[in-house]
C-alpha positions as CSV (number, residue, x, y, z in Angstrom):
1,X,-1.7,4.3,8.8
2,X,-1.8,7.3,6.6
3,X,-3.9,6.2,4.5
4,X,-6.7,5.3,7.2
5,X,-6.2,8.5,8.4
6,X,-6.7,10.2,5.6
7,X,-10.4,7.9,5.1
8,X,-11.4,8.7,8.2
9,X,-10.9,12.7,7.6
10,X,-12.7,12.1,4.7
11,X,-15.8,10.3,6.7
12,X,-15.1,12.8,9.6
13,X,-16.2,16.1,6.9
14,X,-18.9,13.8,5.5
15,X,-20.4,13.2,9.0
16,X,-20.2,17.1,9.4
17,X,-21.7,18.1,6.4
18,X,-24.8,15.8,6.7
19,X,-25.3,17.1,10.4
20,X,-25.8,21.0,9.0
21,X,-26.8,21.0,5.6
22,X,-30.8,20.6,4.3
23,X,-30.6,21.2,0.8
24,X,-32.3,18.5,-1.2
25,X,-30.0,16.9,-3.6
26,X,-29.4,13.4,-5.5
27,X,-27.9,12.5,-8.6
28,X,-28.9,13.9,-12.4
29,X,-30.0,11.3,-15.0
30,X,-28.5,12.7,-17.8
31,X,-25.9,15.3,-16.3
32,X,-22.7,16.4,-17.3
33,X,-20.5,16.3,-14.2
34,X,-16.6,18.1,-13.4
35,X,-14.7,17.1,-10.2
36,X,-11.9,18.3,-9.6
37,X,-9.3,16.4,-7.4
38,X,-6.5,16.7,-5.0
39,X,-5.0,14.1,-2.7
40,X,-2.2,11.5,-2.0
41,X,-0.8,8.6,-4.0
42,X,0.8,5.6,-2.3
43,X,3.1,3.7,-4.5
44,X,3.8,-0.2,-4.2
45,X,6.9,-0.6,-2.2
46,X,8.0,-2.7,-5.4
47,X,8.1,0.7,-7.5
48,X,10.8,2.1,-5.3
49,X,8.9,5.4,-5.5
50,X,8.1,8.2,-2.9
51,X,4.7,8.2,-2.1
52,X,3.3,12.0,-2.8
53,X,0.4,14.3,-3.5
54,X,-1.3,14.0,-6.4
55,X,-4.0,16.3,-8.6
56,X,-6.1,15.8,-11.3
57,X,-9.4,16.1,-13.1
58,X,-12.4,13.8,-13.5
59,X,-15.3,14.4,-16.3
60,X,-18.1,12.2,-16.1
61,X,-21.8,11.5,-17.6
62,X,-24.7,9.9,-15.8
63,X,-26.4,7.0,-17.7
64,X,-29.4,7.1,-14.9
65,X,-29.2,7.7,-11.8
66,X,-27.4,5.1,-10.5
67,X,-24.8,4.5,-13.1
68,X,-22.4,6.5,-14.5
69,X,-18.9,6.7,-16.9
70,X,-16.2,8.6,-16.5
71,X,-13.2,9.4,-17.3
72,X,-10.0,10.9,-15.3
73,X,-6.4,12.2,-15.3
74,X,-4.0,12.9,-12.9
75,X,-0.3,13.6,-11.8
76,X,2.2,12.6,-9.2
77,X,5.9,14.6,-8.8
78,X,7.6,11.7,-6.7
79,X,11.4,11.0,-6.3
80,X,13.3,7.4,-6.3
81,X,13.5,6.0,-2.6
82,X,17.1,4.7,-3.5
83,X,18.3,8.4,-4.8
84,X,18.5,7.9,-8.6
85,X,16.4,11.1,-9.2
86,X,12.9,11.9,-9.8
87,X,9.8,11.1,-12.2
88,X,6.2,12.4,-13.2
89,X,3.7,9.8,-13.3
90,X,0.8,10.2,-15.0
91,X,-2.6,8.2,-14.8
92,X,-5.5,8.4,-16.8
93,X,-8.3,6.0,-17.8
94,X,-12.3,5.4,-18.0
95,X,-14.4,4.1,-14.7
96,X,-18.3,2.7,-14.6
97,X,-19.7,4.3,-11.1
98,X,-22.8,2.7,-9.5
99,X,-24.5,5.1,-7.8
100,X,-26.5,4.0,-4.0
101,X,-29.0,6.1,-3.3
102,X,-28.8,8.5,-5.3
103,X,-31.9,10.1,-4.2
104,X,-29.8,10.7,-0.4
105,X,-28.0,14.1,0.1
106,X,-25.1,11.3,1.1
107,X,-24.1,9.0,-1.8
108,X,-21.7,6.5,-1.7
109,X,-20.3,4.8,-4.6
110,X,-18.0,2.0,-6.4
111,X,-16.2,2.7,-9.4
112,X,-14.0,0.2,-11.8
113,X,-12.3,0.8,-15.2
114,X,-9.2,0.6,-17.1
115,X,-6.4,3.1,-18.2
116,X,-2.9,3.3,-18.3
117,X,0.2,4.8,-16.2
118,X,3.2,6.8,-17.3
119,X,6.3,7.0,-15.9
120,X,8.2,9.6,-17.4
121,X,11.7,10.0,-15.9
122,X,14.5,12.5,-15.5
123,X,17.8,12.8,-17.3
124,X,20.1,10.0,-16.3
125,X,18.1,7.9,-14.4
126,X,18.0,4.3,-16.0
127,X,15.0,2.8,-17.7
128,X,12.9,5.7,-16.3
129,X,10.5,6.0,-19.2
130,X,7.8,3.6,-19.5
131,X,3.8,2.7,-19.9
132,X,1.8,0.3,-17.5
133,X,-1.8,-0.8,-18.2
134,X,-3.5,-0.8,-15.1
135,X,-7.2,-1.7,-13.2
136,X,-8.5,0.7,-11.0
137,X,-11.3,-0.3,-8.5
138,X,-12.3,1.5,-5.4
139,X,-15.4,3.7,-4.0
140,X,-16.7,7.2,-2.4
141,X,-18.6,9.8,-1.2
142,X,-20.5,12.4,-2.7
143,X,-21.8,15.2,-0.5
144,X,-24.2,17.4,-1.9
145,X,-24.2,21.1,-0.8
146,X,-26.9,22.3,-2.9
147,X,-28.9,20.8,-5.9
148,X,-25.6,20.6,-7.9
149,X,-22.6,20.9,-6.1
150,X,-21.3,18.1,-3.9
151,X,-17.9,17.5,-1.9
152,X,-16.5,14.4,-3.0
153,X,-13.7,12.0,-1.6
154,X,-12.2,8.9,-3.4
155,X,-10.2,5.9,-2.4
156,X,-8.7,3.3,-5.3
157,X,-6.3,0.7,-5.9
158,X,-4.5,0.8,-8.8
159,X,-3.3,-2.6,-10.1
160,X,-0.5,-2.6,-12.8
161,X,-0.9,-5.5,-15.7
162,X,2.5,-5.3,-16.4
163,X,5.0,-5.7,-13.0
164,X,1.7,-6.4,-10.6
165,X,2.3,-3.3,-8.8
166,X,-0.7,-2.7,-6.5
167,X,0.0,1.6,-5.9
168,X,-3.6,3.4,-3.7
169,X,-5.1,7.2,-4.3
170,X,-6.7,8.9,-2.0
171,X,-8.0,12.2,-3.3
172,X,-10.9,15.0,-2.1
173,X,-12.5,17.8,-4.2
174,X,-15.6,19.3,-5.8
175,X,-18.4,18.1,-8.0
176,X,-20.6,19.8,-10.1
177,X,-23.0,18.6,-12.5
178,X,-24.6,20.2,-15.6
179,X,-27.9,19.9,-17.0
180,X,-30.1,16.5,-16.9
181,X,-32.0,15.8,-14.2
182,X,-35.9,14.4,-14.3
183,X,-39.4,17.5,-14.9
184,X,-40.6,18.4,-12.4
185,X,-44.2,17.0,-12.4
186,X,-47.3,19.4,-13.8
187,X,-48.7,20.9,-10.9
188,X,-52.3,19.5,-9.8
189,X,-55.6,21.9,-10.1
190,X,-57.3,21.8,-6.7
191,X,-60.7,20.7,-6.8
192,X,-63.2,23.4,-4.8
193,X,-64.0,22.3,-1.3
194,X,-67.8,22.1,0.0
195,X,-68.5,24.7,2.8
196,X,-68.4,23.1,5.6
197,X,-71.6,22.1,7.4
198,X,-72.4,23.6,10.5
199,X,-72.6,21.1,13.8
200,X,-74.9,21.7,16.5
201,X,-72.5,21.6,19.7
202,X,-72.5,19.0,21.7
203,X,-71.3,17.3,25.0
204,X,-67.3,16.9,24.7
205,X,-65.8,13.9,23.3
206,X,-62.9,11.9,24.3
207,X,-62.4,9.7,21.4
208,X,-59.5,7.6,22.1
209,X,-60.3,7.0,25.4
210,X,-56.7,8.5,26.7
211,X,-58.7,11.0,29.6
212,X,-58.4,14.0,27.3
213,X,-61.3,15.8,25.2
214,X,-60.9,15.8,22.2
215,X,-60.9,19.5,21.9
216,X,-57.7,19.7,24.2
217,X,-56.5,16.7,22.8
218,X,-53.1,17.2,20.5
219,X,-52.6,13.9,19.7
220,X,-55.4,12.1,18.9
221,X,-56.7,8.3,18.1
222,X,-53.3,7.4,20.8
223,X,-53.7,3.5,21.6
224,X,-55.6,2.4,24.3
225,X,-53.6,2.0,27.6
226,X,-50.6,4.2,26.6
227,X,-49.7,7.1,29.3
228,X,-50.4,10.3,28.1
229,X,-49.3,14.1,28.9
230,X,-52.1,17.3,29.7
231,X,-52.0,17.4,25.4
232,X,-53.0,13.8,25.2
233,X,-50.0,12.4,23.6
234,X,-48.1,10.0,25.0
235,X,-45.2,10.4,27.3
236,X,-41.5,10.9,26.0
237,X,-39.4,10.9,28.8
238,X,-35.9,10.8,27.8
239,X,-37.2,13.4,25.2
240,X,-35.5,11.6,22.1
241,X,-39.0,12.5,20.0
242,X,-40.1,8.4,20.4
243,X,-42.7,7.5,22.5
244,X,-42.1,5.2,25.5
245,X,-44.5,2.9,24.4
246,X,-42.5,2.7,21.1
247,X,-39.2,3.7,22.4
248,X,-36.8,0.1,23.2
249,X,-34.2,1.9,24.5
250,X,-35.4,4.3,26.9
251,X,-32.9,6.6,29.1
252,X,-31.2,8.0,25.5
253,X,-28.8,10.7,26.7
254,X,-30.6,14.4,25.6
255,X,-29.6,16.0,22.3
256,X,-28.5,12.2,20.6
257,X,-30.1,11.5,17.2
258,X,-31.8,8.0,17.3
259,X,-34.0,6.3,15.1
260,X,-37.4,5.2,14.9
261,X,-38.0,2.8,17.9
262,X,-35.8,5.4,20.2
263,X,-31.9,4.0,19.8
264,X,-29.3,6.1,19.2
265,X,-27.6,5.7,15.5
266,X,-25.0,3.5,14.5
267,X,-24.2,4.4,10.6
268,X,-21.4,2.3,10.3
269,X,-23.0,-0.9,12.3
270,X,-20.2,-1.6,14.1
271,X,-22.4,-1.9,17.4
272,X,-21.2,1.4,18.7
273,X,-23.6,4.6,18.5
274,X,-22.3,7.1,16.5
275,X,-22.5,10.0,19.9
276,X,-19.6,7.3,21.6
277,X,-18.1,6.4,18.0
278,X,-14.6,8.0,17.9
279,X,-14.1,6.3,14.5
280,X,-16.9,6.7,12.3
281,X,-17.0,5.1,8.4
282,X,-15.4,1.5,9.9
283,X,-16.3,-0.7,6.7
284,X,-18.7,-3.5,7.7
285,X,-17.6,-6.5,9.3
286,X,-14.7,-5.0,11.2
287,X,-14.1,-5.6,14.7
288,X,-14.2,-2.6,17.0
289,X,-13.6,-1.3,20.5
290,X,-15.4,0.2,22.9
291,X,-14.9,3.2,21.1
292,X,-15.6,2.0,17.8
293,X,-12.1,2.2,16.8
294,X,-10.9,-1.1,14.6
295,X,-8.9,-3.8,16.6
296,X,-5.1,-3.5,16.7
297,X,-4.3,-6.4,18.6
298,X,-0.3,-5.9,18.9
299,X,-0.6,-2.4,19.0
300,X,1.5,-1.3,16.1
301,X,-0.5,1.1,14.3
302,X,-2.1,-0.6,12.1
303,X,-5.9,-1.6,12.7
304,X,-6.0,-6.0,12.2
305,X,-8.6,-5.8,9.3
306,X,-5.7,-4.1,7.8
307,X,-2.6,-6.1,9.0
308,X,-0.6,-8.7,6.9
309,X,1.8,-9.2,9.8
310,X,-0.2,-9.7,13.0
311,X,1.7,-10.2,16.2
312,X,4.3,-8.2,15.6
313,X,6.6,-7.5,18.9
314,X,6.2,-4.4,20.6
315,X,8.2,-1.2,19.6
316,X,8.7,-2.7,16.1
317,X,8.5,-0.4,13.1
318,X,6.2,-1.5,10.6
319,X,4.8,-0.5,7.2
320,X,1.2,0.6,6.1
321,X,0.4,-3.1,5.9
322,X,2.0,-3.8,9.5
323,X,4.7,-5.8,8.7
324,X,7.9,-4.5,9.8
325,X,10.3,-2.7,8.3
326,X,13.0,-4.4,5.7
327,X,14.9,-1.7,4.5
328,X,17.9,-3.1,2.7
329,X,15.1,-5.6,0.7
330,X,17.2,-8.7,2.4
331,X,14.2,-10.5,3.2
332,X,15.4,-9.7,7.2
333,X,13.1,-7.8,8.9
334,X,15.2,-4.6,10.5
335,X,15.0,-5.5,14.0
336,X,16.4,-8.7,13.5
337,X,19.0,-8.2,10.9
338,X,22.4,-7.7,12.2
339,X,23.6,-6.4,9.0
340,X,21.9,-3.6,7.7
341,X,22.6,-1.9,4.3
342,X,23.6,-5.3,2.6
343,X,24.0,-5.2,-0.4
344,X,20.8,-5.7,-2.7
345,X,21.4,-9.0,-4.8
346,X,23.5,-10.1,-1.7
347,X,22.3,-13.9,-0.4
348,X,21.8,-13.3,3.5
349,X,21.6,-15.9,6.7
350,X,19.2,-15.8,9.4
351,X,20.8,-12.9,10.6
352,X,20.7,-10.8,7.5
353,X,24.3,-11.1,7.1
354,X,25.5,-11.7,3.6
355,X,27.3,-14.9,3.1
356,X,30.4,-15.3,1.6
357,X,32.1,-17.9,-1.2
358,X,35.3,-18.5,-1.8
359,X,37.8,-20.7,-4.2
360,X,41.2,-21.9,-4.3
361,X,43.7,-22.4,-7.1
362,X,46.2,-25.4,-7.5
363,X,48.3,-26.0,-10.6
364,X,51.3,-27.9,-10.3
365,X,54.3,-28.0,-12.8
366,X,57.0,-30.4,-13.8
367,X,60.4,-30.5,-12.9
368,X,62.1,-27.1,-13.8
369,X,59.2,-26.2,-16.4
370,X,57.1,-23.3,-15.8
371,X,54.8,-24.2,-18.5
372,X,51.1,-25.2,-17.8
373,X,50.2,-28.7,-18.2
374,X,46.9,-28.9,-20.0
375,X,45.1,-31.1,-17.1
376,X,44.9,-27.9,-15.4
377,X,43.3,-26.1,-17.8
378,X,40.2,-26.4,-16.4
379,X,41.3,-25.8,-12.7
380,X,42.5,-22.1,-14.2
381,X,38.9,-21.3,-16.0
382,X,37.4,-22.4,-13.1
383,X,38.9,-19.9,-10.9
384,X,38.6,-17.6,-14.1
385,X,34.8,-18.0,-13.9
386,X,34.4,-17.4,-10.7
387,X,36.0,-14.4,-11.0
388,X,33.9,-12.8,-14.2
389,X,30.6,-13.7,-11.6
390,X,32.9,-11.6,-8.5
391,X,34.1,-8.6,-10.3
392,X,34.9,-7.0,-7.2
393,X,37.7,-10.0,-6.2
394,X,41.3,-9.7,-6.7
395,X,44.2,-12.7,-6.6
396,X,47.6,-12.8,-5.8
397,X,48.9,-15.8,-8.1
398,X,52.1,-17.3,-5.8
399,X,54.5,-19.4,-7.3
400,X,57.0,-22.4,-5.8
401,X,59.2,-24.9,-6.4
402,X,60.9,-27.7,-4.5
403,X,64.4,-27.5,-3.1
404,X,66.8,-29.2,-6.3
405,X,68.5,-26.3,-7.6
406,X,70.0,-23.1,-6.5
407,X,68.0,-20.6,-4.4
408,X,68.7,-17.5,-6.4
409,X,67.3,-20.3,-9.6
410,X,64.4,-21.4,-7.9
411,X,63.6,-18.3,-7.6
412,X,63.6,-17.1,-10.6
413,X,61.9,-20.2,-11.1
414,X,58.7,-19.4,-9.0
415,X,58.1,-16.4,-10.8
416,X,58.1,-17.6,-13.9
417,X,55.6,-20.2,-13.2
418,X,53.5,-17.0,-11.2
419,X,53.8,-15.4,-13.8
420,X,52.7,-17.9,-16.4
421,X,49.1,-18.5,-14.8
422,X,48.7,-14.6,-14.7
423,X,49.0,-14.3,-18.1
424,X,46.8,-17.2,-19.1
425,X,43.9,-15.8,-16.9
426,X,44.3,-12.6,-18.9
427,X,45.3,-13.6,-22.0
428,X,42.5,-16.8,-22.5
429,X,40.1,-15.9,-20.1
430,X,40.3,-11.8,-20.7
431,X,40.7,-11.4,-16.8
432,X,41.6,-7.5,-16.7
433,X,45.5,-7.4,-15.3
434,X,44.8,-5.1,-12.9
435,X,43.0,-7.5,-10.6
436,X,45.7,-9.5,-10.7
437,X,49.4,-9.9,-8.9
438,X,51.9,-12.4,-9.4
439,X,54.6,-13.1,-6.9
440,X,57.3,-15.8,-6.3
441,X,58.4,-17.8,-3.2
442,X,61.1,-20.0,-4.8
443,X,61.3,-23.0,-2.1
444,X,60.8,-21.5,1.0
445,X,57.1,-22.6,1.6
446,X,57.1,-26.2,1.1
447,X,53.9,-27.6,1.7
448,X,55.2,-31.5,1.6
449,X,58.4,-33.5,2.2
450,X,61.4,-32.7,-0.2
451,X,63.0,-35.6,0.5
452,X,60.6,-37.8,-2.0
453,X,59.4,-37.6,-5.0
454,X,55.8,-36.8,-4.3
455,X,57.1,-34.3,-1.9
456,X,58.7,-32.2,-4.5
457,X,56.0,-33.1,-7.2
458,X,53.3,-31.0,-4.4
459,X,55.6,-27.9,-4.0
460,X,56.2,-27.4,-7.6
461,X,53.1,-25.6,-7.4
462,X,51.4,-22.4,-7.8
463,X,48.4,-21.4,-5.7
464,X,46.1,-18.2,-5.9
465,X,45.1,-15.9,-2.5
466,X,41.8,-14.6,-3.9
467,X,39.0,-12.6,-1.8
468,X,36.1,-14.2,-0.9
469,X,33.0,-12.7,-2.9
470,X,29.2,-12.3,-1.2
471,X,27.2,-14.7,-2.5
472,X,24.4,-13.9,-4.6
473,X,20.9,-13.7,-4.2
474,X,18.7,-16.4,-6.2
């Protein structure tokens, strides 16, 4: 939406300018031209970048009158939108302009061209520094105020080669051109004029027949039939300077420019005169309003030629393309995500809630041995692995045993077998220590009958209590 408005400002001074000025102007063949620039840069949401004015210079040459190169520089002072810091960014590059009438104090334009984009970071921040080749494309306005000065306003997109960034510049300034321009032709010699002869009066004449003699007659050789005024010219009544025999849309409200068969003007074509047009400079082909303002069918802001996300609900935030807002990057828009600030390479439900994954551990251990039989080698590293991809997790490694022995032994017992799988994740599977605890139980949670022998088999056991992890984004 800000970047509309800021067009339409643009079109809005335009409008003025041509409406007051009568200085006859047009483009140089062979000039030199400077324009400096001021305006607004919008990054790609993608280049987690504050969008932020922006300056610069442009120095150009015209080829003829229609086309012209030229090349440009400019510089952005933006910050990160998650907080790391902030960066210059600096574009440059060469354009072609084709020039459309460049005879018109009002010149509109299209420009293309190549270049590059810096990014040159602050202390600290991450991967800050770094080159893009881009394509610019776009178009403008040139409004000339005498025969070499013109205000100027630009609008581009900037496409990046190199992470298809798509970032937009809107800028305004001053142009001024130097030298070049067409002679002016050799001035003609009059020829001498014959005296004029002397007529004999006569009776009066009314030559075009319109009732009026030709010596009152203001107007004359009028068509036959057409209604004329005491001057003999023919009648204007809605006084819009078109005759009513010419004029097809008669009743023209006073003191509204029309054109040559008597309608008022519609510059942008969007079938609303420019004297009821509250939006003037809608590109062609957009649907309006009755007040010539473009379409926003579900009312959020954003005009439909311009909406990616039509039929949004009511009272949703969007973006500048009206989609709404996402602002943890979930893929959740904000008004339905019942999680906000997930974390960014969390996977998410419907809900934008992140989901979780979890593992268990089971190792189990012969009769009064706390060593690790090697079929559950794998069953450690697997809990191991999914640890390294969690580094956030923790376990609690709980040992058992089943009910032969003494208590104060199978005690002791549970330990050591706790204590033995600890040490294996650490010591094979480099697991730091920290994120780990081990703790016996002895026999005092069997999980199966001690009165058989694949009772006790179960509860000489150890099991791990390890925190779920979110699940990660693909």
């Amino acid at each position: 939406m800000k970047k509309q408005a800021a067009t339409l400002a643009v079109a809005a001074v335009c409008m003025a300018f041509s409406t007051t000025a009568h200085s006859e102007s047009n483009i140089k063949e062979g000039a030199v031209s400077v324009s400096p620039f001021g305006g607004y840069t919008f990054f790609d949401g993608d280049a987690d970048l504050k969008s932020k004015p922006t300056g610069g210079l442009r120095l150009g040459y015209n080829i003829t009158e229609h086309v012209a190169v030229e090349g440009s520089g400019a510089y952005t002072d933006t910050k990160y939108d998650n907080g790391n810091g902030s960066t210059n960014v600096y574009r440059y590059g060469a354009e072609l302009l084709y020039h459309f009438i460049p005879e018109s104090r009002l010149v509109p334009f299209v420009a293309a061209g190549l270049g590059g984009i810096t990014y040159e970071g602050r202390e600290g921040v991450r991967d800050a520094d770094r080159t893009d080749e881009i394509l610019t494309a776009g178009a403008g306005l040139k409004l000339f105020l005498t025969d070499r000065v013109a205000l100027r306003a630009d609008g581009r997109n900037i496409f990046s080669f190199d992470d298809t960034l798509n970032h937009q510049e809107v800028t305004g300034g001053l142009d001024f051109q130097f030298g070049g321009g067409k002679a002016a032709p050799a001035p003609v010699k009059a020829e001498p004029q014959p005296e004029p002869k002397k007529v004999v009066a006569a009776a009066p004449l009314d030559s075009d027949g319109d009732g009026v003699i030709d010596a009152k007659d203001d107007c004359p050789d009028t068509p036959k039939g057409v209604t004329v005024d005491q001057n003999g010219c023919p009648v204007d009544t809605d006084g819009d300077g078109v005759a009513d025999y010419l004029d097809k849309c008669p009743g023209t409200p006073a003191g509204v420019k029309v054109d040559s068969v008597g309608c008022p003007l519609d510059t942008d074509g969007d079938g609303v005169a420019d004297y009821l047009d509250k939006c003037p400079g809608t590109p062609a082909g957009v649907k309006v309003d009755s007040v010539g303002c473009p379409l926003d069918t579900d009312g959020d802001g954003v005009a439909d030629y311009l909406d990616k996300c039509p039929g949004t609900p009511a009272g949703v935030k969007v973006n500048s393309v009206g989609c709404p807002l996402d602002t943890d990057g979930d893929g959740v828009y904000d008004y339905l995500d019942k999680c906000p600030d997930t974390p960014q390479d969390a996977a998410v439900d419907k809900n934008g809630c992140p989901e979780k994954v979890c593992i268990t551990l089971n190792v189990e251990f012969d009769f009064d041995k706390a060593d690790i039989k090697p079929e559950f080698h794998s069953e450690i590293k697997r809990v191991a692995d999914f640890l390294k991809d969690y580094p956030d997790a923790t376990a609690v490694i709980e040992g058992h045993t089943d009910s032969k022995g003494k208590i104060k032994y199978n005690q002791k017992l549970s330990e050591r077998r706790a204590n033995a799988v600890m040490k294996n994740l650490v010591d094979e599977f480099g697991i730091a220590a920290k994120r780990l605890s081990a703790k016996g139980y002895g026999e005092t949670k069997p999980i199966a009958d001690n009165a058989t022998d694949e009772g006790r088999q179960k509860n000489r056991r150890v099991v791990a209590n390890i925190d779920c992890g979110l699940k990660k984004r693909k």
